[in-house]
C-alpha positions, 0 to 999 in steps of 0.5 A: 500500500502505498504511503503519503503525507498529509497536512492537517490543520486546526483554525478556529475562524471567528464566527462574527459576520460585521459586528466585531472588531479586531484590536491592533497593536500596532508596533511602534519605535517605543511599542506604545499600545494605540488608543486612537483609531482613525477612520482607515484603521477601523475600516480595516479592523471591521472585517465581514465574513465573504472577506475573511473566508477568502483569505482563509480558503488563501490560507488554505490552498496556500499551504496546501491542507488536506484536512481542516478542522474548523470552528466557530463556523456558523450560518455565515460560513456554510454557504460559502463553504457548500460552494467550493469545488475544490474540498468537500465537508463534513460535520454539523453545527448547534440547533440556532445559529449553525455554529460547531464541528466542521471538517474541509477535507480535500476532494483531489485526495479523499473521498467522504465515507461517512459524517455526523455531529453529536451534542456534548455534555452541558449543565449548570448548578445552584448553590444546592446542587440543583440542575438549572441550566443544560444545553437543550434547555427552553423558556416556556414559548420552547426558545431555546435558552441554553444555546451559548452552552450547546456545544457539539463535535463533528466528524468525519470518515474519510478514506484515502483514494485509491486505497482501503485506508481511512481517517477518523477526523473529529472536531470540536469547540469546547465550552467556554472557560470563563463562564462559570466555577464548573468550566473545568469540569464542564469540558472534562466530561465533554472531553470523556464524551469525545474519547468515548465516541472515538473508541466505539467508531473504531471499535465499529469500523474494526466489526466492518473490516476497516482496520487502517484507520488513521485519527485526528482531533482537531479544535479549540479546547478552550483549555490548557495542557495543564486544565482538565481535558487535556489528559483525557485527550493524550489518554487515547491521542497524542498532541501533534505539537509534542511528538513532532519529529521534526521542526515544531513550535517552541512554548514562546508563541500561543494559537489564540493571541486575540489580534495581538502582535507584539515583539517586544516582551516589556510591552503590557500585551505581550502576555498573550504569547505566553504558552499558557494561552495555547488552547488550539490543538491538533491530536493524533493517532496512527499517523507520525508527526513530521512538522508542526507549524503555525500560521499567524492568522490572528496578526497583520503580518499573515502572508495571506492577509491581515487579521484573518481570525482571533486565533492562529491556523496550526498546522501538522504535516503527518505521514500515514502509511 
């Protein structure tokens, strides 16, 4: 059977349309922070969704990704992501706005066996340890309540062209960590959810015969390697960044810097290149890492345009075979 590389990749798109802005800090000879924004700034700080999509399908083509892992695409995002020729997608979003796991895969080198989403853990507690809040929850005309909490994970079965190899590829978004004194939790049991499934669809795939099967989890953790999801992750996968075998990204710079770059390390905002910040990851199972790398979507010094995202694209290239 033959063998190949592939590029693999987890970018979190911001899912705003036109209600946003980006924050600069634009470097200058002293690295003073700017409060001011004039008019041509905030026209180019005020991005809509047409025009990051197409620096990010640039981003995409550009560095020639296989398989992407998105989040925070939402119903802004999906028509422009129906209509492309050159990938297909798999996955599935949350009941209002769309938002959830999606993967891009490339049509030239894959071919779509099978997909789906599934709903995560979600609830919130009183004082008494009641039950007050869950993802599907609803006011009394049935609107949906809960739906900031309504986290999924979409996946997608792939198989390699001409061969009788697969890639299991999950995404997800886990909830968000600033919320409440249970988020760790929260994301933790979200996290078992996700191993679990995992584990029974190569169990199942294995009953069919399908036993070349290659795994990747992409996503936006909203979690540190030191919070409590991340060893229910490495349990079952390796983090991509860790085991490259080749040129990888030191601890100096994070994926989710929030439109920020800055050089030098006494200026107040350097703090979001701090290592603690990386919450986007790319995890792996029977495929080796040769190279993990990192776009800077969220900066103005992105070759494929400025302020694509508030997070940055990263970018493992793997061998399968």
């Amino acid at each position: 059977m033959a063998s190949h590389t592939y590029r693999i990749a987890s970018f979190n798109v911001l899912g705003g349309a036109n209600n946003y802005k980006i924050y600069q800090y634009p470097s200058s000879a002293n690295n003073a922070p700017r409060t001011d924004v004039t008019a041509e700034q905030e026209a180019n700080i005020q991005r809509g969704v047409p025009e990051r999509f197409a620096k990010m399908m640039a981003m995409i083509r550009g560095e020639s990704l296989d398989i992407v892992g998105l989040q925070e695409a939402n119903n802004n995002w999906l028509p422009l992501i129906s209509g492309l020729d050159d990938y297909g997608y798999a996955g599935g979003g949350k009941k209002i706005d769309g938002e959830g796991g999606y993967i891009l895969y490339k049509k030239s080198r894959f071919d779509l066996s099978d997909g789906g989403s599934f709903a995560l853990f979600y609830e919130e507690k009183d004082a008494q340890g009641n039950v007050i809040l869950t993802a599907s929850a609803t006011d009394n005309n049935g609107n949906p309540t809960g739906t900031y909490h309504d986290r999924v994970c979409g996946w997608a079965l792939l198989q390699i062209k001409d061969s009788d190899r697969y890639v299991l590829a999950l995404d997800t978004h886990l909830h968000q960590w600033h919320c409440g004194a249970n988020d760790d939790e929260i994301r933790r049991r979200q996290a078992v959810e996700i191993v679990a499934f995992l584990n029974e669809k190569l169990e199942a795939l294995r009953n069919e015969g399908k036993t070349e099967v290659s795994v990747m989890l992409t996503g936006d953790m909203n979690s540190t390697r030191s919070m409590a999801a991340y060893p229910v992750f490495t349990s079952a996968l390796s983090d991509s960044r860790l085991v490259s075998r080749g040129e990888t990204l030191g601890t100096d710079l994070d994926s989710s810097p929030e439109f920020t770059y800055i050089a030098d390390p006494e200026h107040p905002a350097y703090r979001c290149h701090a290592d603690g910040w990386i919450i986007d990851f790319v995890f792996v199972g029977n495929m080796d890492v040769q190279n993990y790398r990192m776009v800077h979507t969220s900066t103005n010094i992105c070759p494929y345009g400025a302020y694509i995202s508030d997070h940055n694209c990263v970018i493992a290239e793997v061998f399968i075979g």
